[in-house]
C-alpha positions in Angstrom: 6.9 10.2 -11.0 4.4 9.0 -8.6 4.2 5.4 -10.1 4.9 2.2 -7.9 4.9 -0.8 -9.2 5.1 -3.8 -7.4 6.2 -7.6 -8.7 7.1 -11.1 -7.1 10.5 -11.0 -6.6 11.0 -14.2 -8.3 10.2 -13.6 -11.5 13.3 -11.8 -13.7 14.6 -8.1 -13.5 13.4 -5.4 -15.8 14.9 -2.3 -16.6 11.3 -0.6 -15.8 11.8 -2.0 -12.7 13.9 0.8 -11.0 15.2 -0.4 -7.7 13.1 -3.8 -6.6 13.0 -3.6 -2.7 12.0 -6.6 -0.8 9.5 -6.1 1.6 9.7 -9.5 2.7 10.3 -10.8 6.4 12.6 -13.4 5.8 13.7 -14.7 2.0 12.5 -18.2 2.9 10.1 -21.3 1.8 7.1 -21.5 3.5 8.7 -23.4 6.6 10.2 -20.3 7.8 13.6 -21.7 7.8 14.9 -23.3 4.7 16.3 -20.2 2.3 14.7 -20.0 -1.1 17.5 -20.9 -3.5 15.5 -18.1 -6.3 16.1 -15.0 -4.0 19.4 -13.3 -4.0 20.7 -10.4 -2.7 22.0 -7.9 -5.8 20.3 -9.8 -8.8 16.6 -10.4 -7.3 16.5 -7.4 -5.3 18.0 -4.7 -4.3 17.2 -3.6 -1.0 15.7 -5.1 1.7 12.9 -3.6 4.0 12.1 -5.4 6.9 10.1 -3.0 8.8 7.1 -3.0 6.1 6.9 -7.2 6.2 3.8 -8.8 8.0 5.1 -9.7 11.5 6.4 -13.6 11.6 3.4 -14.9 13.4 0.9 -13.1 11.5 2.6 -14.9 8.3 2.9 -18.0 10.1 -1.1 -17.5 11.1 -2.0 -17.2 7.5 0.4 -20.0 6.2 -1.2 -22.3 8.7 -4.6 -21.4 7.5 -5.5 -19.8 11.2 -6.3 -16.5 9.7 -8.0 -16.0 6.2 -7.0 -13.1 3.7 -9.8 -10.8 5.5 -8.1 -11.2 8.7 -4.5 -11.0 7.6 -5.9 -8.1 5.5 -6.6 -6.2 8.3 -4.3 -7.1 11.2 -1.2 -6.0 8.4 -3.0 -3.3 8.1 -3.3 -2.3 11.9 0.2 -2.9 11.9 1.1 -0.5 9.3 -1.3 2.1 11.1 1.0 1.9 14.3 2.8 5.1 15.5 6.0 3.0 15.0 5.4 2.7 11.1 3.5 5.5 10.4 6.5 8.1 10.1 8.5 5.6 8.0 5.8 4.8 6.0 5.9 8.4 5.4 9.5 8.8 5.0 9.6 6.4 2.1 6.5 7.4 0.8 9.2 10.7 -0.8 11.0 8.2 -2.4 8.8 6.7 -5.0 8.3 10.4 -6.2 11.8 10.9 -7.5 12.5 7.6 -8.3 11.6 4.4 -9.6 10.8 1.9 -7.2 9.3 -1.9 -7.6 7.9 -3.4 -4.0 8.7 -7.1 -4.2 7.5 -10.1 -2.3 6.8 -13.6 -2.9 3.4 -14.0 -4.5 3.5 -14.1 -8.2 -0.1 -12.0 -8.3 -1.0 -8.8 -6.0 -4.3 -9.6 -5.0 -3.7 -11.4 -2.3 -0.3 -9.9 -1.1 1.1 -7.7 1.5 2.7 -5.8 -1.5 -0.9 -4.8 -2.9 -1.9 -3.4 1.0 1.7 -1.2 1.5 1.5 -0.2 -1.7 -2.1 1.2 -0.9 -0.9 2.5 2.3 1.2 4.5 0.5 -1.4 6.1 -1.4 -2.8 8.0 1.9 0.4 10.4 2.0 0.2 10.9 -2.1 -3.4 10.5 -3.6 -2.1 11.0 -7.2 -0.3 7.5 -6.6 -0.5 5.3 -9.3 0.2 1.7 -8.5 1.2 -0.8 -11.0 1.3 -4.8 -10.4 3.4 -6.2 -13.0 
């Protein structure tokens, strides 16, 4: 296959979507605590990946507007890039490959989204990776 595609979890299910995992930390408002009533377990996503979300207080950081995207951009990625991740990151990186697989989160557009980064972090362990923002 070699296709990702990657979505914000709020907006509706697809059949093209294959399964929709969450790469979210936490499936909340911006506060942090109060759940957001549009993300459900089952119908919004399927799975639920916390290991690839931005840690909390890098999230918090950015949300606060003590980081800019630059910054975020690249502590994620240093994050990604620890020994911790890196065989994971690998790991899941076979998946996409035999089947279909949509990385969710919840910014409605990629471009400034942790989804857009993974997703190009995969790319390293598969060059032929196509990635798709829907």
């Amino acid at each position: 296959m070699n296709i990702i595609y990657t979505k914000s979890i709020i907006k509706p299910k697809e059949l093209s979507d294959g399964t929709r995992i969450s790469i979210m930390s936490r499936h909340t408002l911006n506060d942090g605590k109060t759940p957001d009533e549009r993300i459900i377990e089952g119908i919004t996503f399927d799975e639920w990946i916390k290991d690839f979300a931005p840690p909390l207080k890098l999230i918090g950081s950015y949300y606060r507007n003590e980081v800019n995207w630059k910054e975020f951009e690249i502590k994620y990625l240093e994050f990604l890039r620890t020994d911790n991740l890196k065989l994971k990151i690998k790991l899941f990186s076979e998946r996409y490959k035999t089947e279909t697989i949509t990385l969710m989160c919840i910014e409605d557009e990629a471009e400034f989204c942790h989804r857009r980064l993974f997703a190009e972090e995969l790319k390293k362990y598969n060059s032929d990776l196509i990635i798709i923002h829907k």
